[in-house]
C-alpha positions in Angstrom: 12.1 24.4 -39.6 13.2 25.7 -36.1 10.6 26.6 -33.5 10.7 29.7 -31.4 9.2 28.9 -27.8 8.8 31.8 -25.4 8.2 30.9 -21.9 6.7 34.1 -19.2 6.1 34.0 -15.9 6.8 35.3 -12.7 9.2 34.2 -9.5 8.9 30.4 -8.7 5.8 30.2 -11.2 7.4 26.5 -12.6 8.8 28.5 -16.1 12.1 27.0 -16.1 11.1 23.5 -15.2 8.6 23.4 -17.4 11.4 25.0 -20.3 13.5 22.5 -19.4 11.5 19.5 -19.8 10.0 21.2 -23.0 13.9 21.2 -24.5 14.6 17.8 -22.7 11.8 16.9 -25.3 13.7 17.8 -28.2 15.9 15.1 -30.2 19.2 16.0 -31.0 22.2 17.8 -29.6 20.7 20.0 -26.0 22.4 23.5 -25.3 22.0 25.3 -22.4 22.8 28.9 -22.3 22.7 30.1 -18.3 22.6 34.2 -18.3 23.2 34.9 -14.3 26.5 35.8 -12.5 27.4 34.6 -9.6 27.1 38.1 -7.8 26.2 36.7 -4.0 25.5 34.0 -1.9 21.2 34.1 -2.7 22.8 34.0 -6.5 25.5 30.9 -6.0 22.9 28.9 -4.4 19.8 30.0 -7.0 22.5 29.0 -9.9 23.6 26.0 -7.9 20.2 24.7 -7.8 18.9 25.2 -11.4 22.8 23.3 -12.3 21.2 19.9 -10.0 18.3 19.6 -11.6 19.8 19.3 -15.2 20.9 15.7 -16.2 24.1 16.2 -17.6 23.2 13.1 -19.7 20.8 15.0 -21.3 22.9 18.6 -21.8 25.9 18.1 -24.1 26.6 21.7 -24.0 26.1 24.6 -21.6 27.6 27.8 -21.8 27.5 30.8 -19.0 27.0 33.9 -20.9 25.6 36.9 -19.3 26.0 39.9 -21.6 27.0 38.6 -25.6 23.9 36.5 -25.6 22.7 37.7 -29.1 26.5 36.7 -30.6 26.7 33.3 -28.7 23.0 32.7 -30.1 24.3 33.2 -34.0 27.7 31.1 -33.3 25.4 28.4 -32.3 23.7 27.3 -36.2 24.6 24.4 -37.4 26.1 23.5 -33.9 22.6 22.5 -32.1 19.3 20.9 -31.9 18.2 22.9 -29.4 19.1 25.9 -27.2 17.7 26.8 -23.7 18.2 29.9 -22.3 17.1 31.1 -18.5 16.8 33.5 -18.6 16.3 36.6 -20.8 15.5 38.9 -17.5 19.0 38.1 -15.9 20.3 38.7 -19.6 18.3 42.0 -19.6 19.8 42.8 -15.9 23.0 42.8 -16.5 23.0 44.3 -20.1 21.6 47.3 -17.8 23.8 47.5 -14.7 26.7 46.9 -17.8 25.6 50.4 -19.8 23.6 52.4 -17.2 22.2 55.0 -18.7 23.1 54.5 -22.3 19.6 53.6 -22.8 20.2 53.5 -26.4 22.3 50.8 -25.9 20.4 48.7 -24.2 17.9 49.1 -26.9 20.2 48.4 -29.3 20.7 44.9 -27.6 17.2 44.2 -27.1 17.0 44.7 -31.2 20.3 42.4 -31.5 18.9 39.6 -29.5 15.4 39.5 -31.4 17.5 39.6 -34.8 19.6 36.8 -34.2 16.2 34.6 -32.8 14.7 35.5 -36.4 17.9 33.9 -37.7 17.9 30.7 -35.8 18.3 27.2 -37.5 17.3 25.4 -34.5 14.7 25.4 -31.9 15.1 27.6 -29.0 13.3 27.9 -25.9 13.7 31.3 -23.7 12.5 31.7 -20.5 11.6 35.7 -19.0 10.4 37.2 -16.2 7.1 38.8 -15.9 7.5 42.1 -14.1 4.9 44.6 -15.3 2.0 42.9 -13.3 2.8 44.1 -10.2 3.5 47.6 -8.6 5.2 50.1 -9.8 8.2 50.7 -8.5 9.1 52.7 -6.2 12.3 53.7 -7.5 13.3 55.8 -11.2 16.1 52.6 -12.2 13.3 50.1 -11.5 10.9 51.2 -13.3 13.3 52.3 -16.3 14.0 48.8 -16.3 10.6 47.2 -15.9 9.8 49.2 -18.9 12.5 47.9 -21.3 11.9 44.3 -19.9 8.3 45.0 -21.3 9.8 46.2 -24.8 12.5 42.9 -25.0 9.2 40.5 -24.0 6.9 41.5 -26.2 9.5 42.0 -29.1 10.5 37.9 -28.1 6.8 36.9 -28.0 6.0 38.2 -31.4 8.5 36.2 -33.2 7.6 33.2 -31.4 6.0 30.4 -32.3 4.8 29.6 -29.4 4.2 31.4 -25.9 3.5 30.1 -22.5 2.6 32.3 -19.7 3.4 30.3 -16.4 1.2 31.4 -12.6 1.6 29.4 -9.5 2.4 26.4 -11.6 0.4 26.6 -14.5 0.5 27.4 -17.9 -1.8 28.8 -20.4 -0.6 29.0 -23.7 -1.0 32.1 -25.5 0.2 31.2 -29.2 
């Protein structure tokens, strides 16, 4: 049976290390699925350092997809152990600077991506952003996305198995 591990937090909270060494954990063929594009410089060096601190011993497989993350997540059964992705937010991002204002897209993807995680045959662990804590934003887009960032997390932590919500370095599971 596949497990389903969600992992929440906010900016430099330790979620992706601490998703990383929880898939390094796993026995069996490792994927890594990064989400982000190279955009800018602050982006290049972010992705550059999350690429160092993977041991590409460990990783037989990683695969840069930003926006057909619910696809590349089906094509993966019966090719994997295990599957990290970091992270859904990025995902979520560019999903939304990809279809603008087609908010029923967006949706539509959101509902795609929990589908195909119901359907695994492997163990997953997916890393997110926690943006609803803080203020609202000041702007219409922002908050347009902060709210369907909210939807997609709390669809992903109801079908997980287990849920981690990461501060300053810390984690308390949730489920």
């Amino acid at each position: 049976m596949s497990r389903k591990i969600f992992v929440l937090g906010g900016a430099k909270s330790g979620k992706s290390r601490f998703a990383q060494n929880l898939a390094e954990s796993f026995q069996g063929k490792r994927t890594y699925i990064a989400t982000a594009l190279p955009i800018d410089d602050e982006m290049k060096d972010k992705i550059e350092k999350h690429k160092n601190n993977r041991n590409p011993e460990l990783w037989h497989n990683l695969i840069e997809e930003p926006y057909e993350l619910p696809e590349i997540l089906m094509k993966l059964n019966n090719n994997t152990d295990v599957v990290l992705v970091d992270c859904l937010t990025v995902w979520l991002s560019n999903i939304f600077m990809k279809f603008e204002d087609d908010y029923d897209k967006i949706l539509e993807k959101i509902n795609l991506l929990e589908n195909a995680i119901m359907n695994l045959k492997y163990n997953i662990v997916l890393v997110s952003n926690e943006v609803g804590m803080g203020i609202v934003p000041a702007n219409k887009l922002a908050r347009i996305f902060r709210e369907f960032s909210g939807i997609m997390n709390q669809k992903i932590a109801s079908i997980s198995d287990e849920f981690y919500l990461f501060f300053c370095g810390y984690s308390i599971r949730l489920k």
